[in-house]
N, C-alpha and C positions, 0 to 999 in steps of 0.2 A: 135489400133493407129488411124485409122480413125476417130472412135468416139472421142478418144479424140482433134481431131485436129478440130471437131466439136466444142466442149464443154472440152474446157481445164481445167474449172471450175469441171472437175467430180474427178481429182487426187485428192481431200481432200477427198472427199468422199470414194473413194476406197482403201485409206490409212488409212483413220479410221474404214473402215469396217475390214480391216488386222489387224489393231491396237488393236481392240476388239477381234478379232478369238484368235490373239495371248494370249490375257489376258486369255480368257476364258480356252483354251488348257492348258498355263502354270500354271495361278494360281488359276481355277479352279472358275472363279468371274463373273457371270451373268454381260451384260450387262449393267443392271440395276445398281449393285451394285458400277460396276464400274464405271457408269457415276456418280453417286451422291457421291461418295466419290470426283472425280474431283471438280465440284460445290464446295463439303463442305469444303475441302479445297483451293478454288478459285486460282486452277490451271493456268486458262486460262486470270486471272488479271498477272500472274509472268513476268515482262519482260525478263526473261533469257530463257523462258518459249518460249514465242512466237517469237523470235529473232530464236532460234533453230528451232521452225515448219517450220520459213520463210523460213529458210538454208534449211532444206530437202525437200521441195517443190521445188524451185528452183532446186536442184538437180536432184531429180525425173525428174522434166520439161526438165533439162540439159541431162537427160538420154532418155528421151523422144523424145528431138529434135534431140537426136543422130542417132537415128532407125529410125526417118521419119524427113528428115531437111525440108520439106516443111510445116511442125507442126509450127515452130520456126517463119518462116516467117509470116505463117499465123496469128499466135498469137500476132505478134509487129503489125500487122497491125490494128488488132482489140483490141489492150490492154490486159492486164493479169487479168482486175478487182480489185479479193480481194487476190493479192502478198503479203499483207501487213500483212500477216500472215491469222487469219482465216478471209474468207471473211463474208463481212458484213449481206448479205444475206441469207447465210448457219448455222451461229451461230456456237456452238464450234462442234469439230469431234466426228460426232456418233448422231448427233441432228435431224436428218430426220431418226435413224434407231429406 
């Protein structure tokens, strides 16, 4: 919790690294395979798509700020960044792994 009250910017990250474990455990899908099936079907263009990541992020954050409320505080004071679904910076989830 600390770190992320640091760097609240790391929840995308650590949810697409989940995002992936899951794929790979359940349906058995390299990383790889699975990022470029994303791409190829240009997933991360869907607005219904990225409205949802926004929602669970937010939540996440919501759950977040509930186990450390001084996260929350800290965060409005320094902005959220990229809330706007995936931030601009980081490119779609799983793209630094």
């Amino acid at each position: 919790m600390n770190v992320l009250t640091q760097d609240p910017m790391l929840v995308p990250v650590l949810v697409s690294a989940a995002a992936h474990d899951w794929v790979r455990v359940k349906h058995e899908f390299s990383e790889d395979v699975f990022k470029a099936a994303l791409f190829k079907h240009k997933i991360y263009e869907d607005a219904d798509v990225a409205q949802h990541m926004q929602m669970k992020q937010m939540e996440l954050m919501s759950l977040a700020a509930q186990a450390n409320p001084m996260m929350m505080a800290q965060m409005m004071q320094g902005g959220m960044g990229g809330m706007g679904g995936m931030p601009s910076n980081m490119g779609p989830p799983g793209g630094m792994f």
